[in-house]
N, C-alpha and C positions, 0 to 999 in steps of 0.2 A: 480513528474512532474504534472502540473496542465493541467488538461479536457482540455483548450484551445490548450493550448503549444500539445500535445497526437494529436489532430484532422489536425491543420495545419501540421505536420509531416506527416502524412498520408493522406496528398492529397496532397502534393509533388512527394508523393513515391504511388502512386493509384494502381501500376499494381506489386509491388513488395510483394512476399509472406510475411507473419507475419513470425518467427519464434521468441519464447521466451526463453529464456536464463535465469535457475534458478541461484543464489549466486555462487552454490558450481561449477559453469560450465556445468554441462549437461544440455542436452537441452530438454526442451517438444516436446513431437513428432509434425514432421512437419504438419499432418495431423491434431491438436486439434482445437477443436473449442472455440470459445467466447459463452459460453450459457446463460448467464446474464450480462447484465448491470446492477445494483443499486445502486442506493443513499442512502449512508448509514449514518444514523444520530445518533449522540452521547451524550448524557446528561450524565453528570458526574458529584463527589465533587473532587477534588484531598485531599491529606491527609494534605493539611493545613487547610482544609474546604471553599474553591475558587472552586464554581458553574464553569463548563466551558461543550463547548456545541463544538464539530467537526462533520464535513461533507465530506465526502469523495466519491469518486465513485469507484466500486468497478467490475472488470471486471473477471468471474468464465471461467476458461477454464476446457475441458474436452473431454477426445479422447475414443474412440472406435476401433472396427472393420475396421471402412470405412477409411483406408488407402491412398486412391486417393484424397479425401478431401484436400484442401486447402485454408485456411482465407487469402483473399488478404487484404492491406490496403484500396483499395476502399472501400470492403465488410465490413472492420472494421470500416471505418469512414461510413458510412449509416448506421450501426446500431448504433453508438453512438447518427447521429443527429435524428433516431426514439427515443432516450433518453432523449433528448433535454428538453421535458416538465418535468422533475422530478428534473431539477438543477437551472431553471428557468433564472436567469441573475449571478447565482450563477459558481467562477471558481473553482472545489474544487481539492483535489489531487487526483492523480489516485495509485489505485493499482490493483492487480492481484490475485487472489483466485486459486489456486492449490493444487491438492490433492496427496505429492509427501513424502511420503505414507502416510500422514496424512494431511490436510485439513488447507493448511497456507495462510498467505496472504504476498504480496513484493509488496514494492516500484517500482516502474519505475525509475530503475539509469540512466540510458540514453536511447537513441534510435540512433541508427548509418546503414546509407543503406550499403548493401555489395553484390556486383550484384545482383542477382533478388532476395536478400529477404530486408527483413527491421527488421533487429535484436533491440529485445528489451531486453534491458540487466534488469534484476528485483536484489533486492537489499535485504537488511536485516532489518527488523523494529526491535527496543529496547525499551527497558521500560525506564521510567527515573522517576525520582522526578521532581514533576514539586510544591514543596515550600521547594528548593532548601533553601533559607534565612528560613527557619523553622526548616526545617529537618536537611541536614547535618553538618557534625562540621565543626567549623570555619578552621582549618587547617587539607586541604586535603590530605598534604603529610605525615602524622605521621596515623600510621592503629588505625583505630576507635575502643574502649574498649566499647562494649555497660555496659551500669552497672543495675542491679537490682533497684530498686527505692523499699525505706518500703512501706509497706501495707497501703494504705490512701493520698499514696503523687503521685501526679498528677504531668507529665510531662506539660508542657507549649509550645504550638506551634502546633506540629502536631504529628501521630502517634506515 
């Protein structure tokens, strides 16, 4: 979901609690906070050797003790537009930083209101080939036989 699409949701829904919703179904507790915003910037080669550069914004939740706490969407969308100067005219995608029990990041699959919360369903990010025309073999349905290549001889393409 992109920054923009993230912020007009949440000023439709101003007074409705956040609650986030990991992949596997359970839920962050109702009390977590948003403790960062960042813009996260990417410089990469992928493995056909194609420079490519992503931007993302990147929202860290994180709960405690303090139980009565509650992140409204208003209170979500005012600290996104204190963000504001770091994406500049820039709409990038949003994700989520959660440490559930280890330190991942989700997609934003959707966002859907449900009486007084405003559910954010978070999603699964994957790896991929991205010099797909380099890398894999021409015919995806037959299981790929990687083969040894002799000492001296260079594959062509990419890794």
């Amino acid at each position: 979901m992109q920054l923009s699409e993230l912020k007009k949701v949440l000023a439709k829904n101003s007074r409705k609690n956040i609650r986030f919703i990991l992949p596997t179904g359970s839920k962050i507790p109702p009390h977590a906070h948003v403790t960062e915003v960042a813009r996260i910037d990417k410089k990469y080669i992928d493995c056909g050797g194609t420079r490519r550069t992503d931007t993302a914004c990147r929202l860290q939740t994180w709960f405690q003790d303090d139980t009565d706490h509650r992140l409204t969407a208003e209170k979500l969308w005012a600290i996104l537009e204190k963000s504001a100067p770091f994406f500049d005219k820039e709409d990038p995608e949003v994700d989520v930083e959660h440490e559930a029990p280890f330190i991942s990041h989700f997609p934003i699959e959707k966002i859907e209101a449900d009486g007084d919360a405003l559910i954010i369903q978070l999603g699964v990010k994957h790896t991929a080939c991205l010099a797909e025309d380099r890398c894999l073999p021409p015919n995806l349905n037959k299981p790929y036989q990687f083969k040894l290549l002799p000492k001296g001889k260079e594959k062509k393409g990419c890794c």
